[in-house]
KEMARLUM-9836 format. One record per residue (C-alpha): residue number from 1; x, y, z. Coordinates in Angstrom, 2 decimals, always signed. Layout:
<rs>
    k        u        v        w
  NUM        X        Y        Z
...
</rs>
This chain:
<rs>
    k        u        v        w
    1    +8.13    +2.36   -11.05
    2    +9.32    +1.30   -14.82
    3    +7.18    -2.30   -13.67
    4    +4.06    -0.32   -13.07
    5    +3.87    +1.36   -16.53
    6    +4.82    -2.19   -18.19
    7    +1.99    -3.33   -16.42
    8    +0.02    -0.12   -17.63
    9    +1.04    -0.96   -21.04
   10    +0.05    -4.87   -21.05
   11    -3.38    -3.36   -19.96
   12    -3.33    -1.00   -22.95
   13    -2.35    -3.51   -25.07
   14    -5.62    -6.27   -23.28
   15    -7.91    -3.66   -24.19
   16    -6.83    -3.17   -28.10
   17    -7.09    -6.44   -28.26
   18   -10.37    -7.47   -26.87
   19   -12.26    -4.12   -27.80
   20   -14.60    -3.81   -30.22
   21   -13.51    +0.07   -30.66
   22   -10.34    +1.20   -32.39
   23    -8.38    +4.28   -32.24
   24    -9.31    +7.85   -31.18
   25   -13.02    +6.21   -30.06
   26   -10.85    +3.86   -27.85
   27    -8.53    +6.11   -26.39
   28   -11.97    +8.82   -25.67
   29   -13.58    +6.16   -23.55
   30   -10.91    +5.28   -21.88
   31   -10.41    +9.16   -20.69
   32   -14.32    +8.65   -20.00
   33   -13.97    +5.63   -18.19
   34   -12.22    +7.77   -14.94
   35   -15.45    +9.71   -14.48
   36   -17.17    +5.72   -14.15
   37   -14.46    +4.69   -11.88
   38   -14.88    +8.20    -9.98
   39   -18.52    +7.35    -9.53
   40   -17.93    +3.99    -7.84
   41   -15.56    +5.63    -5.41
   42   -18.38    +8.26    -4.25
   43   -21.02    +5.49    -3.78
   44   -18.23    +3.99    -1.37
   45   -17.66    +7.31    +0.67
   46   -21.44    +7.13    +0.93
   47   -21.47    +3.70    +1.50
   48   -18.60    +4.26    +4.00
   49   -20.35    +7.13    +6.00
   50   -23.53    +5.37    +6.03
   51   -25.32    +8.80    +4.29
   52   -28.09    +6.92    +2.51
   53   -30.58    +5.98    +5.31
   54   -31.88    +3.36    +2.94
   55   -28.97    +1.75    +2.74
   56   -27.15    +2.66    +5.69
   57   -23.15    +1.38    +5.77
   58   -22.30    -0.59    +3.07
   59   -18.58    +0.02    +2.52
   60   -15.51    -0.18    +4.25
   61   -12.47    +2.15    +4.42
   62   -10.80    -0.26    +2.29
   63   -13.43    -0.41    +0.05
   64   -12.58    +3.33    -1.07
   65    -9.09    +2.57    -1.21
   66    -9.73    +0.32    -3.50
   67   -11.73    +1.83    -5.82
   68    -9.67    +5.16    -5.34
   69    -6.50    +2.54    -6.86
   70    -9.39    +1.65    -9.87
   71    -8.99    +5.49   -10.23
   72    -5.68    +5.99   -10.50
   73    -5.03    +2.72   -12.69
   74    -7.84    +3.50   -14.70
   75    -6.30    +7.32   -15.06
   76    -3.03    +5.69   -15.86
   77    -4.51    +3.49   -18.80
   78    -5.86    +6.68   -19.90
   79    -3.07    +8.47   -20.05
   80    -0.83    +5.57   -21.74
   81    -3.44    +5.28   -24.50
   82    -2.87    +9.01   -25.27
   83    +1.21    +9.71   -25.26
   84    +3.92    +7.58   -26.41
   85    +5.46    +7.82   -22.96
   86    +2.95    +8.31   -20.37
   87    +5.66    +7.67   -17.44
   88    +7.52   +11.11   -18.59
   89    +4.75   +12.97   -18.89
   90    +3.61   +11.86   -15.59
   91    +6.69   +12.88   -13.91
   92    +6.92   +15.65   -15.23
   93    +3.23   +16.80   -14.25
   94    +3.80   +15.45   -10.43
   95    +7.39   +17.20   -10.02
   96    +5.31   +20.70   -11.36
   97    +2.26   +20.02    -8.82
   98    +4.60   +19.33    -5.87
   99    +6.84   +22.85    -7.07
  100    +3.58   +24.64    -6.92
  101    +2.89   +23.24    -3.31
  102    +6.21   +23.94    -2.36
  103    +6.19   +27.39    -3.14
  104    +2.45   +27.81    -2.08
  105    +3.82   +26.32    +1.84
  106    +6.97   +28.97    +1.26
  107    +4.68   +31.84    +0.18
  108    +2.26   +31.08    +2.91
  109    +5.27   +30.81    +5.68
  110    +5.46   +28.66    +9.04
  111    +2.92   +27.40   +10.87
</rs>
């Protein structure tokens, strides 16, 4: 896991670089940049279940997948450019969503 926030953090560190926006306006559109990606992975359900009859099937199962991972990297970049360690706080945040299934499943009982 430690290379795919390194690899998170060379992004972070592309992007200051080579944008022409600085500080709190960089780090906003990067949190606004997930609702872009989010878009392109709804056109590819569409595209996927063939619901436009203009357009009919245009994408592939693996097309979502891989704009679903443009999501989550995107999300990731996001979240880097707004804590100093965005792999804590992410760990922390997953381990408190799968609790709140857990006891959800426990509450709810078997089957």
């Amino acid at each position: 896991m430690n290379d795919t926030w390194e690899t998170i953090e060379a992004l972070c560190e592309w992007l200051d670089e080579e944008s022409p926006v600085t500080g709190q306006t960089a780090r906003l559109l990067r949190i606004l940049k997930i609702g872009e990606e989010f878009g392109e992975v709804a056109e590819a359900v569409h595209g996927l279940l063939g619901t436009n009859p203009r357009k009919g099937r245009t994408h592939t199962a693996d097309d979502v997948c891989k704009e679903l991972c443009d999501v989550i990297a995107t999300s990731m970049v996001a979240l880097a450019s707004v804590t100093e360690d965005p792999g804590v706080v992410f760990d922390a945040r997953l381990r408190e969503i799968a609790d709140r299934a857990h006891r959800a499943s426990v509450k709810r009982g078997p089957a």
